[in-house]
KENUVEX-667100 format. One record per residue: x, z, y of N, C-alpha, C in turn. Coordinates in steps of 0.2 Angstrom, whole numbers, plus 5000, padded with zeros to 4 digits. Layout:
N
XZYXZYXZY;...
***
This chain:
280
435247685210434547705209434247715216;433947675219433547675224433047745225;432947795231432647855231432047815236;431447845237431047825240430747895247;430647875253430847935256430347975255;429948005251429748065249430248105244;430548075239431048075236431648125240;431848065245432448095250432248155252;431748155256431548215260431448265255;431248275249431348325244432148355240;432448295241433048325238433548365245;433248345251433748365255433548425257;432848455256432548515257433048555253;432948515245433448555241433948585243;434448555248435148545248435148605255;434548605259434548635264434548725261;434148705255433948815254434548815248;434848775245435348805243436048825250;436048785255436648795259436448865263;435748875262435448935266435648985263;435548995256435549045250436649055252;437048995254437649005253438048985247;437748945246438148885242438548835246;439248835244439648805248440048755242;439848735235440348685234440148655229;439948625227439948585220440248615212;439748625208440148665201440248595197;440048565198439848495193440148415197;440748395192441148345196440648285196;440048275191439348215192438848265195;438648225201437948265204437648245198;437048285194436548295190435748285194;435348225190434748255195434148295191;434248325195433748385193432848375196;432748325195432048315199431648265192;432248235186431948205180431948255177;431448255170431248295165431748275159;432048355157432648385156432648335148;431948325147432248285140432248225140;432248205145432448125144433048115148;433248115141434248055142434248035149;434948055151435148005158435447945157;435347905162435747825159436447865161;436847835160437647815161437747795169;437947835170438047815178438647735179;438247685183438447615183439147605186;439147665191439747665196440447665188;441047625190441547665186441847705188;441947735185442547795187443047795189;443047805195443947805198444447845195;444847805193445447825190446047865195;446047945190446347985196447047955194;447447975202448047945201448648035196;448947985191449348045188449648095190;449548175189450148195193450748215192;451348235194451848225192452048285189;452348295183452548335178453148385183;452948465182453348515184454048515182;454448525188455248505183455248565178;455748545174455848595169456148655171;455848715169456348795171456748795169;457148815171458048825167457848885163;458448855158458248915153458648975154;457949035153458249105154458649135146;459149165150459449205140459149245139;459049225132458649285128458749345129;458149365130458049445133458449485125;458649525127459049585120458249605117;458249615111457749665108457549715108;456849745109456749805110457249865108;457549855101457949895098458649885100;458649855105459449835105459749905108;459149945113459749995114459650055112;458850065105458650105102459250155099;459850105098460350165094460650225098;460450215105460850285111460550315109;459650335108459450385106459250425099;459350345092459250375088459950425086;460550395089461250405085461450475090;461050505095461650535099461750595094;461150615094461150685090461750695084;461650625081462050615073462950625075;462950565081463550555082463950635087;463550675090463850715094463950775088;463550775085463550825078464250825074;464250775074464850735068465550735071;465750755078466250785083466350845082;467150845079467350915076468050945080;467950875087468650905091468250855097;468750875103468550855109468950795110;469350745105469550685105468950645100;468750685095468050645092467550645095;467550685100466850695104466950635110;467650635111467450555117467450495112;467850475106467750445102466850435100;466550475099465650475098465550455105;465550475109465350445116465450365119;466250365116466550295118466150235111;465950265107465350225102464750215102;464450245107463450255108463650195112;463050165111462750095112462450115120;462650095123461950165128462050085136;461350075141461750035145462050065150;462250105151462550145156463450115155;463650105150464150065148464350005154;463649975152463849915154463949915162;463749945165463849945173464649995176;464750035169465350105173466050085171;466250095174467150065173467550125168;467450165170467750235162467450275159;467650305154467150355152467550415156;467050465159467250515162467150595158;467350605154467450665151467550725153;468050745153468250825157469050805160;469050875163469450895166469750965167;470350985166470551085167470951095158;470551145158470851195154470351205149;470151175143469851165140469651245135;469951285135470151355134469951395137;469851405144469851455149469151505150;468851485144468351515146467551505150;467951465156467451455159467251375161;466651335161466451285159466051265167;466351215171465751205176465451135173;465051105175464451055171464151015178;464350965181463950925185463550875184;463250835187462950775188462950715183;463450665186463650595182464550605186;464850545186465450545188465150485196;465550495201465250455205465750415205;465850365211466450305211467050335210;467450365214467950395213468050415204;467650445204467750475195467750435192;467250355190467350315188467950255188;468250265193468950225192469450255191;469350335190470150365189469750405180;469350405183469250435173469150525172;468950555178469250625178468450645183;468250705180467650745183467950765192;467650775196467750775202468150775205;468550735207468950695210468750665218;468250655219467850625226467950705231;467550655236467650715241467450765241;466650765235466250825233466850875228;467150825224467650865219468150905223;468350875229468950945233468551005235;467950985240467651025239467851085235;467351065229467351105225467951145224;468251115224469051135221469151175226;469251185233469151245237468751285238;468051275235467551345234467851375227;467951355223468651375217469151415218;469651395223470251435225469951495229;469251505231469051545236469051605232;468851605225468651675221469251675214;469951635216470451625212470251585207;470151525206469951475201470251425202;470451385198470851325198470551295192;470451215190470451185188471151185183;471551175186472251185180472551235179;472151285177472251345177471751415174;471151385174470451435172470151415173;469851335173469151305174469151265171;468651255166468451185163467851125167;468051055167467451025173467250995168;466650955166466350905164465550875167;465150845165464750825169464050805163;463450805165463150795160462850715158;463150655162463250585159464050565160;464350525154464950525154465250475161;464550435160464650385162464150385169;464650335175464250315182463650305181;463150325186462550265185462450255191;462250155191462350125195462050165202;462450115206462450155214462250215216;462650265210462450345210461850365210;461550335208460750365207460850435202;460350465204460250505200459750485193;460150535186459950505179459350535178;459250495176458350465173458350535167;457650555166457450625163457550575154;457550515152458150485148458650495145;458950485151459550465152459850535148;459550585150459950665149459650675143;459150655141458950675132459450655129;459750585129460250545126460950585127;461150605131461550645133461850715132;461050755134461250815131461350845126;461550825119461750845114462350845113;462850785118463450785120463650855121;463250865126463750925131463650975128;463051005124462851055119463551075114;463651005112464150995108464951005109;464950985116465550995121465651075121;465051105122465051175123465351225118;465051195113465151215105465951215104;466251165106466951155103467451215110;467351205115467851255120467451315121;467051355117466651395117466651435122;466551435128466551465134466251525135;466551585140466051645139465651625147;465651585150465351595157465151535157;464651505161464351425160464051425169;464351375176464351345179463851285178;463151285180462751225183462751205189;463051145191463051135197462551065198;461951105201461651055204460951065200;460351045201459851025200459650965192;459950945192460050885186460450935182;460750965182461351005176460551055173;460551075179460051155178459551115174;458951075177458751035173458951015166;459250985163459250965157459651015152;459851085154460151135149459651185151;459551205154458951265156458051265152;458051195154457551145150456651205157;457151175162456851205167456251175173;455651185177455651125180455651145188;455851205188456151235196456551185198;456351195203457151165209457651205209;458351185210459051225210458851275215;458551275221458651335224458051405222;457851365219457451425213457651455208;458251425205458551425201459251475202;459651475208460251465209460151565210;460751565210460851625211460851715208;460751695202460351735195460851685189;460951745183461051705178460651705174;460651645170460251605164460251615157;460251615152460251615146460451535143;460951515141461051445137461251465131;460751425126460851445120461451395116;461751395115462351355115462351355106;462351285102462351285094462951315093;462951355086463451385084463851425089;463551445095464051505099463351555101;462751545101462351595104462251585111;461951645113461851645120462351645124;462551595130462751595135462551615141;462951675144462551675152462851595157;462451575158462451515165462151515170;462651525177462451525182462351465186;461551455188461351405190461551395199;461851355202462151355208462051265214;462151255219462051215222462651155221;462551085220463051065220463451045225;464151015226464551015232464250965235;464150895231463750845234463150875241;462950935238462350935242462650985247;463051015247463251055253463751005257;463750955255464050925259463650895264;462950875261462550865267462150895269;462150965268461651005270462351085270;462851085274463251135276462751195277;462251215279462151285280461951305273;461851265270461851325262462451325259;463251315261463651345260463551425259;463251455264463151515263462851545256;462251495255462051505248462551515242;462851475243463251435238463851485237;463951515241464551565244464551635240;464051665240463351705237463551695229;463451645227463451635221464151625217;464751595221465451635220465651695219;465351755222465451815222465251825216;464551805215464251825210464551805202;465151745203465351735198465951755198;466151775202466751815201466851885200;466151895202465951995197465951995193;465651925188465551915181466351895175;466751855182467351865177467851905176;467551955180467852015182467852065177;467052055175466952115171466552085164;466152125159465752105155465352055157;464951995153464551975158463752015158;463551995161462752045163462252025157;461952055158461252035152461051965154;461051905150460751845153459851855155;459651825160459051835162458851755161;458051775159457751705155457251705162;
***
């Protein structure tokens, strides 16, 4: 179609005060002329249409495994309560543990349970098991566990003798991370449970995560630490629990041994004598 230059010099105006305005591209892959009256039909434009060349088909994605189902690990939380309940000894109570569906499983090489004198009385409660724990099967055992084990011998306490150790997930969690405020709902019924069965008169929390998920707290350990607790323990009543620093953490931060020192004494007055009024 031939333009006549009155024509021209109108549509290039056009093209000038749209470029003004900031228009920079084309919405429409056929220029439309907008200078006919809108009811009258356009011809077919004469040019043919260049055939675009095909483009090439995306390789295919390999196939991903099917994701597990939402419910696939709904059982750790619907079942803990049923199964830790249903633990009428501390071989059924790892038995319930060694059957929760939970993924903690699948990354930790043992179950880590307890360790001492199941009897004694007296019950300490840490964290998770770290590397060391999870390859030999047995609560503190790492460096933090010797530790421990000599802040122990310092007020007469042994482990094979008048201490019970456990932890409040059985199982490692990857690369030591601390357990997810989850993780311990699933969990805590166990240890409730564990309590239940060695019926302890004195209850050690060691660390910030312990204290947490049995105190049902949301201080930090060193708000916590130093004073005893009230733990309502099912079927045994009120437990005094004294809240304390873990060895993990005195190992990296040595000046609050002092703290931590403090609170030996304080439990060695306690199994000395009656224990004190529990303080809420």
């Amino acid at each position: 179609m031939e333009l006549d230059e009155a024509e021209t010099a109108a549509l290039l105006a056009a093209l000038e005060l749209q470029i003004a305005w900031g228009a920079d591209e084309a919405l429409e892959e056929v220029p439309q002329d907008r200078t006919r009256a809108r009811a009258a039909p356009m011809a077919a434009p004469a040019v043919a249409e260049v055939a675009r060349p095909a483009m090439p088909s995306p390789p295919p994605s390999p196939a991903r495994p099917a994701a597990p189902p939402a419910a696939a690990f709904a059982p750790a939380a619907l079942r803990a309560g049923e199964l830790a309940a249903g633990a009428d000894s501390l071989e059924a109570l790892r038995e319930a543990l060694a059957a929760l569906n939970h993924p903690l499983r699948e990354t930790a090489g043992n179950l880590v349970l307890a360790d001492g004198v199941p009897d004694s009385g007296l019950v300490l409660i840490g964290e998770a098991p770290g590397a060391d724990e999870d390859r030999q099967g047995k609560p503190f055992v790492g460096v933090s566990g010797r530790l421990l084990d000599r802040m122990l011998a310092s007020i007469g306490v042994e482990r094979a003798r008048n201490a019970y150790l456990t932890n409040i997930l059985p199982w490692r969690p990857p690369g030591n991370r601390t357990p997810t405020d989850a993780e311990m709902t699933v969990f805590t019924p166990f240890v409730l449970r564990h309590l239940s069965l060695v019926r302890p008169r004195h209850i050690v929390l060691l660390g910030g995560t312990a204290a947490k998920a049995l105190l049902r707290r949301n201080e930090g350990i060193t708000r916590l630490r130093g004073r005893w607790h009230s733990l309502d323990v099912p079927g045994l009543g009120p437990v005094p629990a004294l809240a304390t620093l873990h060895p993990a953490y005195l190992l990296r931060q040595p000046a609050a041994k002092r703290d931590a020192w403090t609170d030996l004494r304080l439990l060695r007055r306690a199994l000395d004598a009656p224990p004190p009024e529990a303080v809420h």
